[in-house]
mmCIF file of the C-alpha atoms, coordinates in Angstrom:
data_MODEL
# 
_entry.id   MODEL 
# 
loop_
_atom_site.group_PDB 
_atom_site.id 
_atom_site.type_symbol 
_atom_site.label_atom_id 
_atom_site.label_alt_id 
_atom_site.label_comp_id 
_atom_site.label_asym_id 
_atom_site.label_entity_id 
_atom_site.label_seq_id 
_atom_site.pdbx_PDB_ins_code 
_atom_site.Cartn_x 
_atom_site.Cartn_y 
_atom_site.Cartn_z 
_atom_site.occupancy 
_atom_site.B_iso_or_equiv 
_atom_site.pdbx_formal_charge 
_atom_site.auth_seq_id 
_atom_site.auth_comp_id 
_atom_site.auth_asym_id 
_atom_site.auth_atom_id 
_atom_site.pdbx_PDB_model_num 
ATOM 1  C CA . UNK A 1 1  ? -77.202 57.695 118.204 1.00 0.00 ? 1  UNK A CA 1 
ATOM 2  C CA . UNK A 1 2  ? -75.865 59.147 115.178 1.00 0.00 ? 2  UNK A CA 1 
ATOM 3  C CA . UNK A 1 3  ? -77.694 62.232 113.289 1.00 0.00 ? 3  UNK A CA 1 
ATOM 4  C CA . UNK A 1 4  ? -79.986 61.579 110.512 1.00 0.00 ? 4  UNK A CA 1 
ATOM 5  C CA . UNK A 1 5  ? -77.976 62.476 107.105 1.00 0.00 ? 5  UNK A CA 1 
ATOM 6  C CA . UNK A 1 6  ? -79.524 65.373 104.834 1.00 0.00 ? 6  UNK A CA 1 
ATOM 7  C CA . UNK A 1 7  ? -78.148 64.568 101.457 1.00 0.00 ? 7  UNK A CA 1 
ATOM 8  C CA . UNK A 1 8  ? -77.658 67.387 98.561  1.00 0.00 ? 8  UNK A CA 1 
ATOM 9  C CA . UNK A 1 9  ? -77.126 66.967 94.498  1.00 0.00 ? 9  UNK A CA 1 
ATOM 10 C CA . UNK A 1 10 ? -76.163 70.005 92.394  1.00 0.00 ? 10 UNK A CA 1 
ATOM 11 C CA . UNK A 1 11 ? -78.730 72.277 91.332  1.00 0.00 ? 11 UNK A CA 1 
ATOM 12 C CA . UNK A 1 12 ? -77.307 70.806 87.798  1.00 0.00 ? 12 UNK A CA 1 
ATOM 13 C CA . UNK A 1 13 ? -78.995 67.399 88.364  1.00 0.00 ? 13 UNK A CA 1 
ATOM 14 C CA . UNK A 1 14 ? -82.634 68.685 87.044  1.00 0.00 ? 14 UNK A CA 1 
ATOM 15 C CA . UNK A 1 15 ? -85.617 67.711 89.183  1.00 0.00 ? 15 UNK A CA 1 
ATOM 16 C CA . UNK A 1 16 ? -85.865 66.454 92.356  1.00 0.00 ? 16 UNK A CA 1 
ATOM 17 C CA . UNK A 1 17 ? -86.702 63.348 91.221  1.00 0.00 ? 17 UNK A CA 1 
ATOM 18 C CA . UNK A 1 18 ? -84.291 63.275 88.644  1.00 0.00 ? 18 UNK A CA 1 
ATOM 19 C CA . UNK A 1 19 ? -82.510 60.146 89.125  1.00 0.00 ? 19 UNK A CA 1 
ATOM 20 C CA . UNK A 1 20 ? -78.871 60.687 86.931  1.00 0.00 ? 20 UNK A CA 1 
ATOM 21 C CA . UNK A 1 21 ? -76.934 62.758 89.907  1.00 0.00 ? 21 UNK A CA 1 
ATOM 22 C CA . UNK A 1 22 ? -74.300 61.829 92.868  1.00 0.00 ? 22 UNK A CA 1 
ATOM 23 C CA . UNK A 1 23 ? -75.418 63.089 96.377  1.00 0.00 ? 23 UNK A CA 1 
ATOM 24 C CA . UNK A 1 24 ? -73.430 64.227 99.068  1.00 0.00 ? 24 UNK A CA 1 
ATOM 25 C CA . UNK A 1 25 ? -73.608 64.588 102.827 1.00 0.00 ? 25 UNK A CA 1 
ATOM 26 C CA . UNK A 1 26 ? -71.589 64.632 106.101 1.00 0.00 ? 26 UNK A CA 1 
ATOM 27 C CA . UNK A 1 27 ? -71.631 62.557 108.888 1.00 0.00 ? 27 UNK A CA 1 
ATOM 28 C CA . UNK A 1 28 ? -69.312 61.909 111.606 1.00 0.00 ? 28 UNK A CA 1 
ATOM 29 C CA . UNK A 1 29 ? -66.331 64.296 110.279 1.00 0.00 ? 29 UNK A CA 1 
ATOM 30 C CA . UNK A 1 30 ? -66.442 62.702 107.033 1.00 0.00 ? 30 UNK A CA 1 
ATOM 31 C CA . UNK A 1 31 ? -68.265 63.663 103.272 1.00 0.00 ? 31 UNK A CA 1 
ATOM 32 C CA . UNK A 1 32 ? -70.336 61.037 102.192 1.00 0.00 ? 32 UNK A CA 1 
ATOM 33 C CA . UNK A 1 33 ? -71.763 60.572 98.601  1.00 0.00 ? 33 UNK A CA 1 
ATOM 34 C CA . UNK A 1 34 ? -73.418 57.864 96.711  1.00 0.00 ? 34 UNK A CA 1 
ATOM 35 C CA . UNK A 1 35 ? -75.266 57.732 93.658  1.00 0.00 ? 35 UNK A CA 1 
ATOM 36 C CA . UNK A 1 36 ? -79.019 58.421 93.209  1.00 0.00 ? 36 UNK A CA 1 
ATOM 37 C CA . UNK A 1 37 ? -79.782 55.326 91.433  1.00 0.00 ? 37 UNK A CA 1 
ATOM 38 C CA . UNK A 1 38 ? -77.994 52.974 94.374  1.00 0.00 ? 38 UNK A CA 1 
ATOM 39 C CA . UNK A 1 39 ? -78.516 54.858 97.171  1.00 0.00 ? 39 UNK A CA 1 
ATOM 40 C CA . UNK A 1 40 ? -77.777 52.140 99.374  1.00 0.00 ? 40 UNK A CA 1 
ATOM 41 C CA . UNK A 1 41 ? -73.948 52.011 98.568  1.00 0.00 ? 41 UNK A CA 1 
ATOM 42 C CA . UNK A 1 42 ? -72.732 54.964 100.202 1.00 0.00 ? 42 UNK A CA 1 
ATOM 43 C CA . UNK A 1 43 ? -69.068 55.953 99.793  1.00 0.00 ? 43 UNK A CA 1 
ATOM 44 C CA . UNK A 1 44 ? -67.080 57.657 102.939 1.00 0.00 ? 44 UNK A CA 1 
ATOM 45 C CA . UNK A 1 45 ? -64.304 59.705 103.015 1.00 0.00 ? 45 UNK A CA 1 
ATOM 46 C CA . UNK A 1 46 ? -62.329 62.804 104.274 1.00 0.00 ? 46 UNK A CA 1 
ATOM 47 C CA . UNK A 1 47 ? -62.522 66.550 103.279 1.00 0.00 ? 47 UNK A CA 1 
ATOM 48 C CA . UNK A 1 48 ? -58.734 66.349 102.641 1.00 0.00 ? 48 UNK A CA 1 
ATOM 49 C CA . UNK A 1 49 ? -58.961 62.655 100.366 1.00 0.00 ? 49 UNK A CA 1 
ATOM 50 C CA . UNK A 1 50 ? -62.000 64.092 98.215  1.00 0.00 ? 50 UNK A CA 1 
ATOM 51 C CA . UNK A 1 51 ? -60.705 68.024 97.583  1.00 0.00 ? 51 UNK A CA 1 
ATOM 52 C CA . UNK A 1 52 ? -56.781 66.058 96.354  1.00 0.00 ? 52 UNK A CA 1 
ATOM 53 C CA . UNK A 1 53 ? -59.487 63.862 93.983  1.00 0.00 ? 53 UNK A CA 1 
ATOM 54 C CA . UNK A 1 54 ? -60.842 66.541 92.532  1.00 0.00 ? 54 UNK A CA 1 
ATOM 55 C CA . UNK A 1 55 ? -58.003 68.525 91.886  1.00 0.00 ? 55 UNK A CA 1 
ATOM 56 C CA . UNK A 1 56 ? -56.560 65.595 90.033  1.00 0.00 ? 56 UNK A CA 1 
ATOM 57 C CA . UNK A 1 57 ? -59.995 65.490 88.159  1.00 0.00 ? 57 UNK A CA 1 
ATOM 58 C CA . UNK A 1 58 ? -59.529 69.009 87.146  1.00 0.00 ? 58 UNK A CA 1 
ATOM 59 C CA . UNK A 1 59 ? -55.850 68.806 85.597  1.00 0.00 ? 59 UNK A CA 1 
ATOM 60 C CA . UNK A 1 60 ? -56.965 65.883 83.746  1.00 0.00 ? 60 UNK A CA 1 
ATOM 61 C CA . UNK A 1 61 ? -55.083 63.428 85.825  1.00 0.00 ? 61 UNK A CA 1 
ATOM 62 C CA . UNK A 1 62 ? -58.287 60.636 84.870  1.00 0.00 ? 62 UNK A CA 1 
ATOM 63 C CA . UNK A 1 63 ? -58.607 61.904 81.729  1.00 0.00 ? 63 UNK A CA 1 
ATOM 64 C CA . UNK A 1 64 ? -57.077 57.805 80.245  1.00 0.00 ? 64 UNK A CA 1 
ATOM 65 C CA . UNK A 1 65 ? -59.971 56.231 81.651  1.00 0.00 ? 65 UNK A CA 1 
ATOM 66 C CA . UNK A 1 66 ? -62.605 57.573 79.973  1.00 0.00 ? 66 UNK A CA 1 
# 
């Protein structure tokens, strides 16, 4: 039986009910997150995979796609 998943946004998101914010959540050794306005697609992956995306978010290494 797996445990139930407690899913957090950043206190940056607004209201609890504010529907414009990416959760996350662990779960079996991995960090989970999905988007509050699909909640049902839910997006796995390690500590190690997520902390090397958001490094490359920081130095701008996305910065062409948007």
């Amino acid at each position: 039986m797996t445990d139930p998943i407690f899913w957090q946004k950043s206190s940056y998101s607004g209201a609890d009910d504010s529907p414009n914010c990416v959760e996350l959540a662990t779960a079996d050794g991995k960090i989970m997150m999905r988007e509050s306005e699909d909640p049902e697609t839910v997006i796995a992956t390690s500590r190690e995979r997520l902390r090397s995306f958001l490094l490359g978010v920081k130095a701008g290494d996305f910065d062409h796609l948007i």
